[in-house]
C-alpha positions as CSV (number, residue, x, y, z in Angstrom):
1,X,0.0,0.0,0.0
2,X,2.9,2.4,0.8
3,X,4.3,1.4,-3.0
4,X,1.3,3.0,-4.3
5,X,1.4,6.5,-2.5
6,X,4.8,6.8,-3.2
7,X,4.0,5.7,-7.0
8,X,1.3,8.5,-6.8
9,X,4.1,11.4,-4.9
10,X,6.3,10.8,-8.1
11,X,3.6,10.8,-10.9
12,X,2.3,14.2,-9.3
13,X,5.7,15.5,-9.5
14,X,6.8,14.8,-13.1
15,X,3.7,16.4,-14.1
16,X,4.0,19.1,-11.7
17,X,7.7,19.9,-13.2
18,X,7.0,18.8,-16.7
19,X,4.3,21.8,-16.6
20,X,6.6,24.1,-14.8
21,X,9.4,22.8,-17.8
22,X,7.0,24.1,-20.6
23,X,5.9,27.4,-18.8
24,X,9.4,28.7,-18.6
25,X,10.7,27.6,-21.5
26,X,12.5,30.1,-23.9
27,X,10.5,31.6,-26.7
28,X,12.7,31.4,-29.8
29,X,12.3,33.6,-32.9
30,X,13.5,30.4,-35.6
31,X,12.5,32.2,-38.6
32,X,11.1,36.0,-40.1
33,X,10.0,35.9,-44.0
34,X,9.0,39.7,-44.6
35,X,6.1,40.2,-42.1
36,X,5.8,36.8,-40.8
37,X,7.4,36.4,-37.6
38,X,7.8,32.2,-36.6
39,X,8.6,31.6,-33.2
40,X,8.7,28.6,-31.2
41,X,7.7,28.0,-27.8
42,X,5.8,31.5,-27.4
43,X,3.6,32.0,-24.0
44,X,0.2,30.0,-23.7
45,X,-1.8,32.4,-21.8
46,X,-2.9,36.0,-24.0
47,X,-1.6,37.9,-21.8
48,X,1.4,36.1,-22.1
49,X,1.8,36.9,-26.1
50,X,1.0,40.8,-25.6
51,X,3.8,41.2,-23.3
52,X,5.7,38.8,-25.3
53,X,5.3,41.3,-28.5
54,X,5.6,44.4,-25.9
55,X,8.9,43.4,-25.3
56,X,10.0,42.4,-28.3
57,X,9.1,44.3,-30.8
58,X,11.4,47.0,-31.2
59,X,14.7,44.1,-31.3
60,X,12.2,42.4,-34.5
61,X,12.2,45.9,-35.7
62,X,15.7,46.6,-35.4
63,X,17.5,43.4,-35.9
64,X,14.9,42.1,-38.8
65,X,13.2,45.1,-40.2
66,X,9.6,43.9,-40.0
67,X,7.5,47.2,-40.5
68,X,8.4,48.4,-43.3
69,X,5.9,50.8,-43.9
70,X,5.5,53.3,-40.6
71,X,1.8,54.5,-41.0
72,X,0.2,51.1,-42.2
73,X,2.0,47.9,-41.3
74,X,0.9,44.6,-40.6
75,X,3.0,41.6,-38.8
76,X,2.1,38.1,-38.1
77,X,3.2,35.9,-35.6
78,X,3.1,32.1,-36.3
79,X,3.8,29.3,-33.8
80,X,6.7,27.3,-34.8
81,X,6.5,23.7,-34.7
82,X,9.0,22.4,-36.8
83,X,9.6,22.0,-40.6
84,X,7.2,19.9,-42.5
85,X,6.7,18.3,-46.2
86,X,3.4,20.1,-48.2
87,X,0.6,18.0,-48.3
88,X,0.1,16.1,-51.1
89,X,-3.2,14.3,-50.9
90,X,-6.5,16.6,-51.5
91,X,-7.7,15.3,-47.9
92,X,-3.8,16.5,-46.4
93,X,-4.8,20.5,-46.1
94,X,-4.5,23.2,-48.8
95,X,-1.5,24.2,-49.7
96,X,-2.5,27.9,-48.9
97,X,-2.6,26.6,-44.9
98,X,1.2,26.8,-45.7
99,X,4.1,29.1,-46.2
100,X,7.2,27.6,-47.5
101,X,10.6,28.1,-48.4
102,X,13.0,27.3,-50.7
103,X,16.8,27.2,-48.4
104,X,18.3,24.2,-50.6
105,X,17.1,22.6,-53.7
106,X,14.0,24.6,-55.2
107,X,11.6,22.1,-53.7
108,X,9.0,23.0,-51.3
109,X,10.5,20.1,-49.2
110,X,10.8,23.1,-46.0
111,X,7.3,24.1,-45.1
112,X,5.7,25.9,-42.1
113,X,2.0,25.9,-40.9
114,X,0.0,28.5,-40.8
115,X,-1.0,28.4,-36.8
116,X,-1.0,32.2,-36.3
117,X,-0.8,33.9,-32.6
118,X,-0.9,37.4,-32.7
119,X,-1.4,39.4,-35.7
120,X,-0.9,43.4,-35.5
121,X,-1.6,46.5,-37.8
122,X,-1.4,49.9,-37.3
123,X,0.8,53.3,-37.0
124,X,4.3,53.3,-35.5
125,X,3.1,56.8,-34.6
126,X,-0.8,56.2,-33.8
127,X,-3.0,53.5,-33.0
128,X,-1.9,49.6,-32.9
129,X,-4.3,46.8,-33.1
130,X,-3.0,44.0,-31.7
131,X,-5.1,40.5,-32.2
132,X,-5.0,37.5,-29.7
133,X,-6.9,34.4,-30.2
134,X,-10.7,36.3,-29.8
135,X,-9.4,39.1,-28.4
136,X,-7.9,43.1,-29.6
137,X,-5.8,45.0,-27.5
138,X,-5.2,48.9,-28.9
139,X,-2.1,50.3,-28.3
140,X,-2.0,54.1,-28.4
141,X,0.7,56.4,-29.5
142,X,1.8,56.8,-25.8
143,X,2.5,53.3,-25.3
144,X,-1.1,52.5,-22.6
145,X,-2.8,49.3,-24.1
146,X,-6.3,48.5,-23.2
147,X,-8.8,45.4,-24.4
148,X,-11.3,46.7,-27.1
């Protein structure tokens, strides 16, 4: 009978520190293809993402160039999760669900799904609509961001 609360003690703490393991992981910016932003192991929670894209928005600006355009710009961030093959099959997924690339050969053998986070549009020097899952935070030239 002991055997099986210690059994129980151990199980609760790999989960416990598997789920700590993923909530503090990195976030990793693997890939940026003109205003699509692919980055692995970004927060879970929403309010995770927006200060995520607080934070980090001015080093994508400066060390990727990702708004091109000051007064109307648009920039997508995509969950990473790995490199995969496009579909073949007409049951696989549209190829549209897809963005790939073509690093080595020509082939479209390097290819990213579409599983967007956060999009944002807006002004550099006005308003900044930031989309979450349902949700739209506004940024304002003065930097305050509130939930529409």
């Amino acid at each position: 009978m002991l055997s099986y609360k210690k059994s129980a003690v151990i199980i609760v703490i790999l989960i416990a520190t598997y789920f700590i393991w993923i909530a503090v992981k990195p976030t990793k910016i693997v890939r940026v293809d003109k205003v699509a932003v692919f980055v692995e192991n970004l927060p879970m929670s929403t309010e995770g993402k927006l200060k995520w894209w607080l934070k980090n928005k001015e080093l994508l600006q400066e060390k990727y160039h990702i708004i091109n355009k000051p007064y109307n710009f648009t920039v997508v961030i995509m969950n990473f999760n790995g490199y995969e093959e496009l579909p073949k099959g007409t049951r696989d997924g549209s190829i549209d669900d897809y963005t790939c690339f073509n690093d080595n050969n020509g082939n479209h053998d390097k290819c990213v799904y579409n599983n967007i986070a956060i999009i944002v549009r807006g002004n550099l020097n006005g308003k900044q609509y930031i989309n979450i899952g349902e949700k739209i935070y506004i940024q304002t030239s003065d930097g305050k961001v509130a939930l529409q």
